[in-house]
C-alpha positions in Angstrom: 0.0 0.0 0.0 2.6 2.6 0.6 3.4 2.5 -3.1 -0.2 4.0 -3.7 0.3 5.9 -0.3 3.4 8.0 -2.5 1.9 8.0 -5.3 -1.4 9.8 -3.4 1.0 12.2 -1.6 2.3 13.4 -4.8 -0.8 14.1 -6.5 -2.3 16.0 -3.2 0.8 17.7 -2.9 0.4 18.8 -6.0 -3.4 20.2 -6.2 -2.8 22.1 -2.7 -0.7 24.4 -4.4 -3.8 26.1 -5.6 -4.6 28.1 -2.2 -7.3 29.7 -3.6 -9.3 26.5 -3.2 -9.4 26.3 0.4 -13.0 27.8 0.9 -14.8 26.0 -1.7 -13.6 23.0 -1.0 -14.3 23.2 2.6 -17.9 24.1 1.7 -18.6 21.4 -1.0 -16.8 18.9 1.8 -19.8 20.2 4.7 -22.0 19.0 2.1 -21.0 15.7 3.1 -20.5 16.1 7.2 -22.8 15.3 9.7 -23.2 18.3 10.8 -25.1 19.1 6.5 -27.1 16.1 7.2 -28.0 17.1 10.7 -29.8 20.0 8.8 -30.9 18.4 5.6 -32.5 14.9 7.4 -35.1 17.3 9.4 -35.8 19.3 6.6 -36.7 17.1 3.9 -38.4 14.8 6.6 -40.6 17.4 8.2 -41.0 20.5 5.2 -40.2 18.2 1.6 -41.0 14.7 1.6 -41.3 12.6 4.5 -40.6 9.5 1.8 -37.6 10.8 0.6 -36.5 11.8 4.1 -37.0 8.5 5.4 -34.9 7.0 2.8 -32.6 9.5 2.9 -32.3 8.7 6.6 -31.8 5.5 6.7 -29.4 5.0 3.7 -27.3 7.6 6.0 -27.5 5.6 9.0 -26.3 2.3 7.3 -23.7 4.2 5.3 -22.1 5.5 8.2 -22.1 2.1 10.2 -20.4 0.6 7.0 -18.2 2.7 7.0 -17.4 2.2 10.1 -16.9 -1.5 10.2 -14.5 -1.0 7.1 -12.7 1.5 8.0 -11.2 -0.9 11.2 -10.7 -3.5 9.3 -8.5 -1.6 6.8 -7.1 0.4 9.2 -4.9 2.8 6.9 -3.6 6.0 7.6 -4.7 9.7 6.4 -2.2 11.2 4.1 -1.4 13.7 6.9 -0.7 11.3 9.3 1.3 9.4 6.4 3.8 12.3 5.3 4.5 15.9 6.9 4.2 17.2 2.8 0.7 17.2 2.8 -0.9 20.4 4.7 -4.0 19.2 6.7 -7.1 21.6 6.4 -9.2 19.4 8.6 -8.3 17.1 12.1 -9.7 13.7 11.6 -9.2 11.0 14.2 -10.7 7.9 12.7 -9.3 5.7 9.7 -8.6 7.3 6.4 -10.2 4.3 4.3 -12.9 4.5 2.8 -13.8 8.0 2.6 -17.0 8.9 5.1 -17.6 11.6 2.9 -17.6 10.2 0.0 -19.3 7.5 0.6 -22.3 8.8 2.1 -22.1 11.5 -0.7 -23.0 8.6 -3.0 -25.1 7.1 -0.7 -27.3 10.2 0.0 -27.1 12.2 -2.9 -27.4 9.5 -4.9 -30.8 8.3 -2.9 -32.3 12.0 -4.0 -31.6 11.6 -7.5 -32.8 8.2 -7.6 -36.2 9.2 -5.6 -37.0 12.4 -7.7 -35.6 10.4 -11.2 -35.0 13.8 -13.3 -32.1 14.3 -15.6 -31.4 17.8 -13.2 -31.4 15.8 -9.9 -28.8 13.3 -11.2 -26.6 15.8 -13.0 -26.6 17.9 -9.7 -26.2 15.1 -7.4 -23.1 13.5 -9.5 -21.3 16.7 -9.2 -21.6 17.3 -5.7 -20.8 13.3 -5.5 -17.5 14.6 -7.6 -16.6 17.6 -5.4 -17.1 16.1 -2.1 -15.0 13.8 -2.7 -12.1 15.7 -4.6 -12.5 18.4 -1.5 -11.9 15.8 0.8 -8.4 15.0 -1.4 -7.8 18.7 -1.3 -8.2 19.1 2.4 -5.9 16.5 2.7 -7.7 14.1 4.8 -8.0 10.9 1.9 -5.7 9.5 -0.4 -7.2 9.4 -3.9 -7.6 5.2 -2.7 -9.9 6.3 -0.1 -12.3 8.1 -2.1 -12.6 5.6 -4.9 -13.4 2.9 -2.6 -15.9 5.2 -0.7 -17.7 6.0 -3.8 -17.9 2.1 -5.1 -18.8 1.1 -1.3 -21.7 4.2 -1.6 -23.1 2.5 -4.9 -23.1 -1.1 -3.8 -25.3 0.5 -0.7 -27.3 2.7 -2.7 -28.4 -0.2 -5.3 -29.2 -2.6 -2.4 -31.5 0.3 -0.8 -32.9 0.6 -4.3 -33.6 -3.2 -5.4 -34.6 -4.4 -1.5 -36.8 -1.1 -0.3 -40.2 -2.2 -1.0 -40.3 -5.9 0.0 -38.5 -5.2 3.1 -40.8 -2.4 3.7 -44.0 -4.5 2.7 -43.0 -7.2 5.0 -42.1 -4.4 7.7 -45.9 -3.5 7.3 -47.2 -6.7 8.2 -45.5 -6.8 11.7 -47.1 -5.7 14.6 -45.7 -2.3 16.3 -44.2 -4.7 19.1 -42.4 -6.5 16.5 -41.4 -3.9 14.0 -39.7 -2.2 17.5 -37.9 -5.3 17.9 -36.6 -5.2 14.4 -35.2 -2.0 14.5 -33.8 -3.0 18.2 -31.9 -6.1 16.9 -30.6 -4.0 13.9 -29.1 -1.4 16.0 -27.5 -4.0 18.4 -26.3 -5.2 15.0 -24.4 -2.1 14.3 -23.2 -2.2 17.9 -21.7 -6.0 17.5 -20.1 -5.3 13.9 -18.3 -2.9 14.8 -16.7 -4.2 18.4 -16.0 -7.0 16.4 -13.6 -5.0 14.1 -12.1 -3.5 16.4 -11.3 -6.9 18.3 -10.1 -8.5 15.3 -7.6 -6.1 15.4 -5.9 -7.7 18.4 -3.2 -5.8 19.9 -3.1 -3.1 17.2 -1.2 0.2 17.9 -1.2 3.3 16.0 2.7 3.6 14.5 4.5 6.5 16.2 5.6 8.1 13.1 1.8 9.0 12.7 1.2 10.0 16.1 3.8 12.4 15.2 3.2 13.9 11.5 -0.4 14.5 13.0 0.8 16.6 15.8 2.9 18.1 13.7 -0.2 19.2 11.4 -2.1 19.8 14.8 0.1 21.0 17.5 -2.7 21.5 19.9 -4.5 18.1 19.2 -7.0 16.0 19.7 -5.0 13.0 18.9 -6.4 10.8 16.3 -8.0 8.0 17.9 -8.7 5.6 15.1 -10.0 2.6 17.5 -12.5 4.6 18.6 -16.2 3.0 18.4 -18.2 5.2 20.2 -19.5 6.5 17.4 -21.3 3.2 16.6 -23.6 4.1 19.4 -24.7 7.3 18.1 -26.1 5.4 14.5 -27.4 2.7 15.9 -29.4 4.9 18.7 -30.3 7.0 16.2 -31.8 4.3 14.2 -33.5 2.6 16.7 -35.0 6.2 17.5 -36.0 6.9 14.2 -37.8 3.4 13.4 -39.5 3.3 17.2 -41.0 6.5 16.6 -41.6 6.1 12.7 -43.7 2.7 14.3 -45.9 4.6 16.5 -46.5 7.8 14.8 -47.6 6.0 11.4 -50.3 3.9 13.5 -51.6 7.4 14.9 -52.1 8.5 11.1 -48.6 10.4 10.3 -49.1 13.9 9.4 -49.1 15.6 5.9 -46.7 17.6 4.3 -49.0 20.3 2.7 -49.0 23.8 4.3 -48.2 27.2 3.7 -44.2 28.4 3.1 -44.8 30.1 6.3 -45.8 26.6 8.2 -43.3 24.7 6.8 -40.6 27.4 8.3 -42.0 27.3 11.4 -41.8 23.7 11.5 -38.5 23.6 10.8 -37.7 25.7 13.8 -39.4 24.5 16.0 -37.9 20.9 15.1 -34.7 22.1 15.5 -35.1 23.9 18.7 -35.9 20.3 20.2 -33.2 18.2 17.8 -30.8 21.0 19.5 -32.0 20.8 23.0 -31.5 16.6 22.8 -28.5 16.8 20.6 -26.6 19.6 22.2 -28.3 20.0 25.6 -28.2 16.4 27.0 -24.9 16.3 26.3 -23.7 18.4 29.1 -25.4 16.6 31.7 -25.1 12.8 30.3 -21.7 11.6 30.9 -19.0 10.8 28.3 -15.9 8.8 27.1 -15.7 5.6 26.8 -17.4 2.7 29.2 -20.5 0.6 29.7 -22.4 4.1 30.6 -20.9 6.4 28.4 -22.2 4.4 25.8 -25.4 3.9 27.2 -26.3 7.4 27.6 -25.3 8.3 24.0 -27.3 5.4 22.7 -29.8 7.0 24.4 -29.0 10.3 23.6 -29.7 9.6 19.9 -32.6 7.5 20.5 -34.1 10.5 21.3 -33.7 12.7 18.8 -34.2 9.9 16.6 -37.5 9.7 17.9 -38.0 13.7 18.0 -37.5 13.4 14.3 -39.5 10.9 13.1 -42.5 11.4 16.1 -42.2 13.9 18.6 -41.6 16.9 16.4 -44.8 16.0 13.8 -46.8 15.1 16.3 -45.9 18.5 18.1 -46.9 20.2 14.5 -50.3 18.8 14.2 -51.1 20.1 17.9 -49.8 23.4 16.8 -52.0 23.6 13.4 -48.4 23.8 11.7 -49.4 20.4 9.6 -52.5 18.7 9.2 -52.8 15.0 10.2 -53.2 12.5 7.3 
């Protein structure tokens, strides 16, 4: 791998002496952060299409846990950490392959195309797909190898969302709420298991000093990267488990519909996020964190609940304020 490693050096090397591009690609590289989809998953989900959302959501959620998974049991380095001549724009403290970003770029954006199925949506979508991942080459956090692999490990996912959607959903349908709870509990705790597992098949595994030292080189004042690091694991699979238990409940009380005025659908989107932020931002000061039986508890938990806020708490809150209508 080194080989590819030097050849990935040279060629980022190379494109960061265009300074200029720092901004731009920064921006087109949020478009693939959690912190975008934080924003965009409400949105669409609450103001749009609460179809597309959904999809949107979930393809997220099983992106990220992929990636995950993989990037353990790869466990290469970012080109940062690799060589002191690539400049880092961004501190990353997981794996470098595959590319998060680009992956869930295909992933995501691709979902949109796919769902509204015009020649516009899939020209747009393929060439924020194309600069998300050549920003995150540019920032210096992915050799070119990482983003390749992201975007084939994105269209694998995105096909199997595509071909398996219905029948799984059909036969979702057909479950009691009890059982379609139970579903999305035993998928989550799937998430949870995949991922220890990598990190156990690892063994004794430790980070090589030389990129300990590169990366405190590019960031003097840290964090450290922490590639072994699954806490993160507990954060998609709560969220999922959120998402579907509330998606269960609220679809048997009718759902809501997303007609209304410009006006409503604003205010819906701020109210949302006033409670995403309160159980997103707020809990986190008073749950406890790091790593540990509890800490991962409580963020499973944490999740859960805005999960659930999203897909439940925050429609069912707009019917009662004559912000939506119920279906």
């Amino acid at each position: 791998m080194e080989q590819f490693w030097d050849l990935g050096v040279q060629f980022i090397a190379s494109f960061q002496t265009i300074p200029w591009l720092v901004a731009p690609m920064e921006f087109f590289s949020f478009l693939g952060s959690e912190e975008f989809f934080i924003l965009m998953l409400p949105f669409l989900y609450w103001c749009v299409d609460a179809g597309l959302g959904l999809r949107v959501g979930l393809i997220l959620l099983f992106s990220t846990w992929l990636n995950d998974v993989f990037k353990i049991l790869f466990n290469d380095p970012r080109p940062y950490w690799y060589s002191t001549d690539v400049k880092a724009y961004a501190n990353e403290s997981s794996f470098g392959i595959p590319s998060g970003h680009s992956q869930t770029a295909v992933a995501v954006w691709g979902m949109i195309a796919y769902y509204v199925n015009r020649p516009w949506a899939w020209i747009a979508s393929i060439a924020v797909i194309f600069m998300i991942g050549l920003s995150r080459l540019y920032l210096g956090v992915h050799f070119p190898t990482d983003v390749l692999v992201g975007w084939l490990i994105g269209a694998i996912l995105l096909l199997c969302f595509v071909k398996f959607w219905n029948p799984v959903a059909a036969w979702l349908k057909k479950l009691t709420v009890a059982k379609q709870v139970w579903v999305a509990f035993l998928v989550s705790l799937g998430f949870i298991g995949t991922v220890q597992l990598a990190a156990l098949s690892l063994g004794d595994w430790t980070m090589p000093e030389e990129w300990l030292l590169n990366a405190a080189v590019a960031f003097p004042e840290g964090p450290a990267p922490s590639p072994m690091d699954v806490s993160g694991v507990y954060s998609t699979a709560g969220t999922l488990f959120g998402l579907s238990l509330g998606l269960a409940w609220f679809t048997r009380q009718g759902g809501f519909s997303m007609e209304g005025t410009l006006g409503q659908k604003a205010l819906r989107f701020l109210v949302g996020l006033v409670g995403v932020a309160i159980l997103y931002v707020g809990l986190k000061f008073f749950f406890p964190s790091g790593d540990g039986v509890l800490p991962y508890l409580m963020r499973y938990i944490r999740y859960c609940l805005v999960g659930v806020w999203v897909s439940a708490g925050a429609p069912w809150l707009f019917v009662r304020m004559k912000l939506a209508k119920p279906r």
